[in-house]
Structure formats: C-alpha cells, structure tokens
C-alpha positions in Angstrom: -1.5 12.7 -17.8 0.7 15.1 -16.1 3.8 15.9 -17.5 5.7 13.4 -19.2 9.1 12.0 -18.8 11.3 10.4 -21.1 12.3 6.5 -20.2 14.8 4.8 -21.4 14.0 0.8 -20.6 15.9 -2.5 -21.9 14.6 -5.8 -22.5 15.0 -8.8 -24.3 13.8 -8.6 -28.0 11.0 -11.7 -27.5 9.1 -9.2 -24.6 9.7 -6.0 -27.0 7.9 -8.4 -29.5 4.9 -8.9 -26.9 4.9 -5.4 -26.5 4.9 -4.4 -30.2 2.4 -7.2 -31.0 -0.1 -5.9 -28.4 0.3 -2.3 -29.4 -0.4 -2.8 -32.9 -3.7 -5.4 -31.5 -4.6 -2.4 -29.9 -3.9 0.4 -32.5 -1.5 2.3 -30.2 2.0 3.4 -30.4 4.6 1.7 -28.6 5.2 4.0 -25.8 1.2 4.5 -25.2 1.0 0.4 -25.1 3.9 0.6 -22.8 2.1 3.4 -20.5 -1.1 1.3 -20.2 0.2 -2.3 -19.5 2.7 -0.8 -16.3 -0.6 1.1 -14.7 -2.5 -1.7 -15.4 -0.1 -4.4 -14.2 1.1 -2.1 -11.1 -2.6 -1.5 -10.3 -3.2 -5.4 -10.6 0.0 -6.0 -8.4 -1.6 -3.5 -5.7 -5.0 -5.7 -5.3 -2.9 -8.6 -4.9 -1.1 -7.2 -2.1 -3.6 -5.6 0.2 -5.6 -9.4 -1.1 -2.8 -10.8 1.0 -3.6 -8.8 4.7 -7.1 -9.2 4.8 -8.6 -12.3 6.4 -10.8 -14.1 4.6 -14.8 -14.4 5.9 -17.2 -16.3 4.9 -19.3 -15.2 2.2 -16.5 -12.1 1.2 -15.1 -12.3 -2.4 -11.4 -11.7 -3.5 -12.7 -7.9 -4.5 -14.5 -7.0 -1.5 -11.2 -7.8 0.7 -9.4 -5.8 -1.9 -11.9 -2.9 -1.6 -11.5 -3.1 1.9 -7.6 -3.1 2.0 -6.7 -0.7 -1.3 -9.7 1.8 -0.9 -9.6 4.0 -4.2 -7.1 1.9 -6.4 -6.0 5.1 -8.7 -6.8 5.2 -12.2 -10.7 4.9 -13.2 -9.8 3.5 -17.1 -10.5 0.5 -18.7 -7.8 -2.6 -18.3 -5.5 -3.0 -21.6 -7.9 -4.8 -24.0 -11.0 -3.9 -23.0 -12.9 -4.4 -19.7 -13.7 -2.1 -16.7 
C-alpha cells in the first residue's frame, strides 16, 4: 500500500453494521474491511463499464469483452471472501 490517508466517511448505522459484520467474518479491522470491499467493488464497477462498449460476438464471454476493454484491471489480490 502506498502511503496512507486518513478518511473520515458517514453512513447509516444498518451499512456500518454490514461493514462491521463482514470484518469480523473475515478477521480484519474495520478500516482493512473497508480498504478491501471499495477496491474490490471499484474494480467490479470498472468491468462493468468497459462490459458496456464492447459489442458482443458470438462465442465471446462477459470476461473476454472485459479483457479486451479494461486491459490490466489493477490489483492482482483475491476478491473480499475468498476467490481469485
């Protein structure tokens, strides 16, 4: 991680209890939990878009048209909760 910054963030207490729930699932602090789940969700949110410009062909799958529109999509770590 490069240097940090402090964030000061509000929201409503049922998504800080989503948050808390899935950082204690997880065995992470709260501001770790926090970390992962925006680069995870912001990397999600980047396949969809460049899903949006590509035409579909015959024969291509949802991550091959993302492939082709994102190239490199950042971060090489494993989704929140597992995965690849």
């Amino acid at each position: 991680m490069s240097n940090a910054v402090r964030l000061n963030a509000t929201m409503d207490e049922d998504l800080l209890g989503r948050l808390d729930a899935y950082a204690r699932d997880h065995y992470e602090d709260r501001s770790t939990a926090l970390r992962q789940l925006v680069d995870f969700a912001l990397r999600e949110l980047r396949k969809r878009d460049a899903l949006k410009g590509v035409p579909e062909r015959p024969g291509d799958s949802p991550r091959v048209r993302a492939g082709a529109r994102a190239g490199d999509l950042g971060s090489s770590r494993p989704a929140p909760g597992g995965g690849g």
